[in-house]
N, C-alpha and C positions, 0 to 999 in steps of 0.2 A: 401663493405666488411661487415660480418656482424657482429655483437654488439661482440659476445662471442671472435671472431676473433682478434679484437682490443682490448681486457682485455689479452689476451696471450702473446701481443708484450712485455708491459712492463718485465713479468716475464723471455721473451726468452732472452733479453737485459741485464737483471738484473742476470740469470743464466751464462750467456757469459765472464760477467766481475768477477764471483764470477769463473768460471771455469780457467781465464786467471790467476786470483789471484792464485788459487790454485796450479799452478804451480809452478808460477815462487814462490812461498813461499815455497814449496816443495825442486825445487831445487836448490833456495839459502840457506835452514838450513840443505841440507843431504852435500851442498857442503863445508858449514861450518864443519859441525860433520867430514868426512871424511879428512879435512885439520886439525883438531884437533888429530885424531884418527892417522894421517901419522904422527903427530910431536912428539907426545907423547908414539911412539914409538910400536903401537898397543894397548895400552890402553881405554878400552870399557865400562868403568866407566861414562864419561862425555857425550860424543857422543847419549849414551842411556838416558842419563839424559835430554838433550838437547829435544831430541821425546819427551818425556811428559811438561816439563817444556816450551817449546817453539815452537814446530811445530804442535803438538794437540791443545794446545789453541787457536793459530789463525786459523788454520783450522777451529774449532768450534764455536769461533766466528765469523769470515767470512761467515759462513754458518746461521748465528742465531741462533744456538741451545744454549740451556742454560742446562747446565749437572748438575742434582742431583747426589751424592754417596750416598747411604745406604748399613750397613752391617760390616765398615769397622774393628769396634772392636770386631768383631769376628773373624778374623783371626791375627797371630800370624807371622806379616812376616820379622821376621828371618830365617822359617823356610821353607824348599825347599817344592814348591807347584809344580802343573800341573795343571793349570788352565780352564777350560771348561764351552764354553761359547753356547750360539744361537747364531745365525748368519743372521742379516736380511741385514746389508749395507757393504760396505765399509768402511762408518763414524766408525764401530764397532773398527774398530781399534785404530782411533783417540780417542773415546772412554775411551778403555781399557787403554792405554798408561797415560793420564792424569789421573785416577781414580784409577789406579795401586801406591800407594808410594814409590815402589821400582823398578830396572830397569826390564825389562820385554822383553821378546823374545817369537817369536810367531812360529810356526809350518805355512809355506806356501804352498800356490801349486806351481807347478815346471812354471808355467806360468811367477809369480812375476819374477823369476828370470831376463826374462828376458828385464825388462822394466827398464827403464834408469831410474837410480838415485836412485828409491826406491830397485833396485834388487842390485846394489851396494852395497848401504848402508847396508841393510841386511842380506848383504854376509860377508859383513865387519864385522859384528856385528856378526857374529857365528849363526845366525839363519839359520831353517835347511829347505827345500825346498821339498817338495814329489809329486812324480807325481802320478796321476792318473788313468792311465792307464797303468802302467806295476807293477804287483802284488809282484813281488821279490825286485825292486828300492823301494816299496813304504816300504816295511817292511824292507831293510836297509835304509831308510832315518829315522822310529821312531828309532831302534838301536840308530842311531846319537844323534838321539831326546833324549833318555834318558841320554846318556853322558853326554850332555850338561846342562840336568837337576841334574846328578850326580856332574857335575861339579859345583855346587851353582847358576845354572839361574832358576829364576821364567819363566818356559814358559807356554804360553798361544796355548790351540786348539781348534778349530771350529769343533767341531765332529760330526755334519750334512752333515758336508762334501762340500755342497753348502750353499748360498745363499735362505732363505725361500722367497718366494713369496706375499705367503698369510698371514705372520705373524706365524703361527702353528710351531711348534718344531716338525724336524723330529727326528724318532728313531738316536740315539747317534752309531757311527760304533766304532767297540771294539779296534781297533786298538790303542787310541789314549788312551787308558786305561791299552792298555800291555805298553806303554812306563812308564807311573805311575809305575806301577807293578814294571819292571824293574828298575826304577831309586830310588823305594823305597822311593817315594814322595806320599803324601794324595792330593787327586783330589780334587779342591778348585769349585763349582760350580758357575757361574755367569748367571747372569738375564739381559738381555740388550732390552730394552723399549724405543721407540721412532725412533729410528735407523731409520726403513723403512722407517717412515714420516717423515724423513727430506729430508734423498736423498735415495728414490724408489730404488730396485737393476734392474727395466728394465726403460729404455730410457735413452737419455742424458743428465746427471747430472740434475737433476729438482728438487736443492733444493727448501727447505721450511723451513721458522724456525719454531723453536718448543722445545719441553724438552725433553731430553733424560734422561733415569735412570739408574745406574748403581748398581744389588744390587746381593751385597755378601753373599754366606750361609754360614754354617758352612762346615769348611775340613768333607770329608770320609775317614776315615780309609780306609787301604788297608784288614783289616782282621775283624772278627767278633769272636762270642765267641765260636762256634762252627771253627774257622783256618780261613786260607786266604779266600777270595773274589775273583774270578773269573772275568775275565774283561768282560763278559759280563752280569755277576748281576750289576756290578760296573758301566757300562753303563747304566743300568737301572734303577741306583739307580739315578746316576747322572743326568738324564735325568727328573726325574720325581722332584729331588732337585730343578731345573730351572724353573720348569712349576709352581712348587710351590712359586717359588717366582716372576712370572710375575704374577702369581694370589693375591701378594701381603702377601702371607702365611712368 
């Protein structure tokens, strides 16, 4: 076999058990939060608290990442956001969740639904699902999305829409900005660094440790001094917000 061959075993062995871990960690804390959530009579206070406080950490460190926050005394959070991120991994989640101080709801694709335990939980938890590919579901699932933002939830959206590849920020879809609009919340811009190199979005789970960054800008107004902002200047703005701050700006 040859030399390079034998340096990948360890990693694939080492990936295996971090993948087994990741489960069953998984679905021992959503099956806690949801046996909390049934006693407490629907109560979504602690359950949400639980994801950052105890299922993000070991996830991240299970995985070896070690999480920097920057940013976070610029934002004011009492006050109802719509949060807008890039999107290189999965880990983005785990991410947000831990580096968010307050409880946090995210905008899915209709896929999560339906995957055991996390689509549960997150159904539980009032977070809203949109497909993408049928154009009328997806714009009543933001509708939903602003209620729930009207209703006092911090939600967070991935408005590339996918997963990057190559690291680069795609154009931001405006969609995810008429929910803003509508719920009458400032688009809170996030930077998220590191992600892809820890665990890649193709092949099977191939983490890596490493740092991840989490860095906050300032809110957008939803208006300017000439009147409202359009969701897709607002897009644009927010887009170019994030690019600004993986550049460190």
């Amino acid at each position: 076999m040859p030399p390079r061959a034998w340096r990948r075993w360890p990693w694939l062995a080492f990936n295996g058990l971090q993948f087994g871990f990741t489960l069953l960690w998984t679905a021992g804390w959503i099956s806690l939060a949801l046996l909390l959530y049934a006693l407490s009579g629907g109560a979504r206070h602690l359950p949400l608290r639980m994801a950052s406080r105890c299922w993000a950490p070991g996830l991240l460190g299970g995985a070896g990442a070690r999480l920097e926050v920057e940013g976070l005394e610029r934002v004011d959070w009492s006050r109802r956001y719509v949060l807008v991120a890039n999107h290189q991994s999965v880990i983005d989640i785990c991410a947000l969740f831990r580096a968010v101080p307050v409880p946090l709801h995210f905008l899915l694709k209709q896929e999560m639904a339906g995957v055991p335990f996390v689509g549960w939980y997150a159904r539980a938890m009032g977070m809203v699902f949109i497909p993408r590919d049928n154009r009328r579901a997806a714009t009543a699932s933001l509708h939903r999305a602003a209620g729930v933002v009207r209703a006092g939830a911090i939600l967070c959206i991935f408005p590339e829409g996918t997963r990057s590849r190559d690291g680069s920020v795609a154009p931001f879809k405006p969609g995810a900005f008429q929910t803003a609009i509508e719920a009458g919340a400032e688009v809170l811009p996030v930077a998220l660094e590191g992600t892809g190199a820890v665990l890649p979005p193709e092949g099977f789970f191939r983490v890596r440790p490493g740092t991840i960054r989490v860095r906050f800008g300032a809110p957008l107004p939803l208006a300017g001094p000439s009147g409202p902002i359009g969701r897709q200047a607002l897009a644009e703005q927010a887009r170019a917000a994030v690019v600004g701050l993986l550049r460190g700006a």
